[in-house]
N, C-alpha and C positions, 0 to 999 in steps of 0.2 A: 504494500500500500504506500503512496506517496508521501499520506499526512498521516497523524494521528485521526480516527473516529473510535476513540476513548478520550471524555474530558474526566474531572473527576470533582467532588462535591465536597466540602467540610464545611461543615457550621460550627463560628464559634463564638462566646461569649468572652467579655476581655475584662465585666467590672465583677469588683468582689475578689476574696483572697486566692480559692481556687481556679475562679475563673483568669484571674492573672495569672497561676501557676499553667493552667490552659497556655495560652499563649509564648510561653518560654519552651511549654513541649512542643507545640505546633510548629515552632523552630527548629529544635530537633529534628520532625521527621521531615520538613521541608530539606534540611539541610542530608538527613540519608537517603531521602529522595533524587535527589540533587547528584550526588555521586550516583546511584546506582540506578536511574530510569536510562534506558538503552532504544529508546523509540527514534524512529526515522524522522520527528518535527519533535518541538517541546511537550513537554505534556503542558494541557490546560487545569491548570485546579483553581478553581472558583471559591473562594473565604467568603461563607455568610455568613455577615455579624449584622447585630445593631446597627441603625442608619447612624447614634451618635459616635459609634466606637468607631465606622470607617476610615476613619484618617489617622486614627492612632492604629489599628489595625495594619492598616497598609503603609505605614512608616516603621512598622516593626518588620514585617515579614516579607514585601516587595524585593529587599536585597537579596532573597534567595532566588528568584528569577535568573531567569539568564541564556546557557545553551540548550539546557536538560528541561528544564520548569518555565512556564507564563504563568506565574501566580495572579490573578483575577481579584481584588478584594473588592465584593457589592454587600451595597445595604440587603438585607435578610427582604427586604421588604420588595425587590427585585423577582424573587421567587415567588412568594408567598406573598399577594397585596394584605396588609393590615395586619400583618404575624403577631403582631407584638399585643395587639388590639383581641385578639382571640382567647377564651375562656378555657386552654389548655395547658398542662404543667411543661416546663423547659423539655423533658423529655421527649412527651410527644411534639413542640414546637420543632425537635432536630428534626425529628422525623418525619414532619412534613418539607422541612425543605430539602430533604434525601430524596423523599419521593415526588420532588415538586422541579428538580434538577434540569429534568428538557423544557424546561419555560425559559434557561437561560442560550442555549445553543441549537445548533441542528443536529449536535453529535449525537451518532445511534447508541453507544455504549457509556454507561457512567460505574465511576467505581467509586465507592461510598468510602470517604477517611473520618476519622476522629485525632482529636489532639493527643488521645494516649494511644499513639501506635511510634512503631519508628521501621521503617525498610531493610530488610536483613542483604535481600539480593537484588544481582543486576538481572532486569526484566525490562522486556518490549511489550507493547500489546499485543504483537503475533506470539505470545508465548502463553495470553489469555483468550484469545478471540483466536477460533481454530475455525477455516471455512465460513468464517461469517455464524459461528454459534460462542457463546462466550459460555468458562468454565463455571460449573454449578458444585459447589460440595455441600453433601448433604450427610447429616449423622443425628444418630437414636436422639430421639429427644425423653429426657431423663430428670427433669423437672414441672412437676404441676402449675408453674409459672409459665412457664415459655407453654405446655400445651392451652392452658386458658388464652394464652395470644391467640394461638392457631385458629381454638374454637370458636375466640369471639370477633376474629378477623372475620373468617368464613359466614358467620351468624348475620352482621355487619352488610357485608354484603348480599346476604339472601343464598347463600348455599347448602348445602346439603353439608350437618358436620361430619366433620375429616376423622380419619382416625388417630392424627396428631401421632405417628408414631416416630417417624423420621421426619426432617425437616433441613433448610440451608441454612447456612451459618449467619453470625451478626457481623458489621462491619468490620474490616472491609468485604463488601461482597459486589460484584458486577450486577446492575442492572439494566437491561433491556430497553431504548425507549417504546418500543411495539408494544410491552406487554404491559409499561408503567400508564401509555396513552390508554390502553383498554382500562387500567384500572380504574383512571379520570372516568371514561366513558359512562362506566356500569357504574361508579356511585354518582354522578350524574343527573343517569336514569331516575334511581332510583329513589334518591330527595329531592330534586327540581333545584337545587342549589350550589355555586362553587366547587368540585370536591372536597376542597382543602377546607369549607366551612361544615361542612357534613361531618368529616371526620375530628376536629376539632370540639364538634358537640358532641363525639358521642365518646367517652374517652374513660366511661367507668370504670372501674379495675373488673376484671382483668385487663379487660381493654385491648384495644386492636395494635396490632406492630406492623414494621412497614414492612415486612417479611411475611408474614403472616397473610398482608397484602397482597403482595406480590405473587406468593406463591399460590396462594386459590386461584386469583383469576388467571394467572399462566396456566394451570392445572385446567381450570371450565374451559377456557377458553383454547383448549390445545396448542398452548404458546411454549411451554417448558422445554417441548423438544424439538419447536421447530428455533428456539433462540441459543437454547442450552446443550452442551455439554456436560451430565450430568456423572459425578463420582460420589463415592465414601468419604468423607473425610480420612477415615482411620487409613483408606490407602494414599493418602499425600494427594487429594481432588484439590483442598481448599489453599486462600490466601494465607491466611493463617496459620502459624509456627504453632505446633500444640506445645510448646515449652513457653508460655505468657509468663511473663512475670508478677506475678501475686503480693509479694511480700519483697522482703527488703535481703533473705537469706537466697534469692533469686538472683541480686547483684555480683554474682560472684565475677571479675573479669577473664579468668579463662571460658569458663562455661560460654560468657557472651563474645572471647574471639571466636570459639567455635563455631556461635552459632551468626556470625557476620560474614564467616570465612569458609565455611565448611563444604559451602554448595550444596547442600542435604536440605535447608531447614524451607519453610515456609517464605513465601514473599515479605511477609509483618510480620512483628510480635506486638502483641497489646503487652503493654506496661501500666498496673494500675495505676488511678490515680488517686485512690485511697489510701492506701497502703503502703503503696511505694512514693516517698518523698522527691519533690521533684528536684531537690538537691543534691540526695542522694543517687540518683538517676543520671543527673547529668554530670555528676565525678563519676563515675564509672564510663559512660557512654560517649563521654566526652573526645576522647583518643579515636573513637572508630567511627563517628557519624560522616567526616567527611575524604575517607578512604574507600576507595575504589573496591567495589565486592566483586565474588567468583560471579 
């Protein structure tokens, strides 16, 4: 392919203590993005924040642009008209603007980032997008939580419930614009209103995910196999390094040359950001973020 048709989405908040700590990570994986994205043009990644954090937003993280990256920073409200104005908690507010992504481009493929990941290896899109179907990993779902997503994604949209027994993984994941455009479609339909204000009213707990989303109406709507590429996780399908770091007994710096240098691990590691301090994060990480991966 000539260009990139993968842009990529993060949403992030920049006021409050964590949220500040946000933005020194989103540095981070901008900066091992930076080294290790291998694509034929820059990759696009699009920063939605707050309409007032945009300037301070994009005088933080703009300098990571360059050959590899066109870092994009818009107001959230680019995506999503009135985000801020809507009756839903910060959680599902990300999540509309993950699934709200092709309002900003024409690119057919997006790939979902968060402030706590960082890029282990060097990847192209032709290494996610095979044939024109982009890679799916999917594995047992083993929490009462995550299947109430499923159920009440499915429920949400008028489906028949699933049996929630497997499912694809959470950010980063590829998403399709075909099957995000159907899923605009069919809620729609079926409140006579916005999507994105539909699904902001309905956000009880369990509550709809934007996976849960995604994956019913790709399923009804026989999208999943004509867009996807579909694996196990447990056989190396997904973005995701199953070695995430949790806690702080995770920093160890050989374990992470390995897994920056190994060629083995997953594209990302999510790195909490509870748990793991983002200080202690960035003395450890700090030596490998802007070294060239296998």
């Amino acid at each position: 392919m000539a260009g990139n048709d993968l842009e990529a989405i993060m949403p992030l908040t920049t006021r409050g203590s964590k949220e500040s700590d946000d933005l020194r990570r989103a540095a981070m994986l901008l900066r091992s993005l930076r080294a290790r994205f291998d694509g034929p043009a820059p990759l696009r990644i699009w920063i939605a924040t707050p309409g007032g954090d945009v300037e301070m937003t994009r005088e933080a993280l703009a300098r990571y642009g360059g050959d590899t990256l066109d870092i994009a920073v818009v107001d959230e409200g680019a995506v999503i008209p009135g985000l801020g104005t809507l009756d839903c908690g910060g959680w599902h507010r990300q999540q509309l603007v993950k699934l709200g992504a092709p309002r900003l481009s024409d690119a057919r493929w997006w790939m979902t980032l968060d402030a706590d990941l960082l890029c282990l290896r060097r990847w192209s899109p032709s290494d996610l997008i095979v044939r024109g179907r982009g890679k799916m990993a999917r594995a047992p779902v083993l929490s009462d939580m995550i299947r109430g997503w499923i159920h009440d994604s499915a429920a949400l949209l008028c489906y028949p419930r699933p049996s929630a027994r497997n499912s694809m993984g959470v950010t980063p994941v590829l998403y399709c614009r075909d099957i995000l455009e159907a899923m605009w479609a069919r809620v729609e339909s079926l409140y006579r209103v916005p999507w994105w204000i539909a699904l902001a009213a309905r956000t009880k707990p369990p509550g709809w995910s934007e996976q849960g989303l995604y994956e019913a109406v790709g399923r009804h709507e026989d999208l999943i196999a004509r867009c996807h590429v579909v694996r196990s996780a447990a056989s190396g399908g997904g973005l995701t390094d199953r070695r995430s770091l949790f806690d702080t007994t995770d920093l160890d710096a050989d374990r992470l040359e390995a897994a920056f240098f190994d060629g083995r691990a997953g594209y990302f590691v999510v790195c909490s950001s509870y748990l793991v301090t983002t200080d202690s994060l960035e003395a450890v990480v700090e030596p490998l973020l802007d070294r060239a991966a296998i």
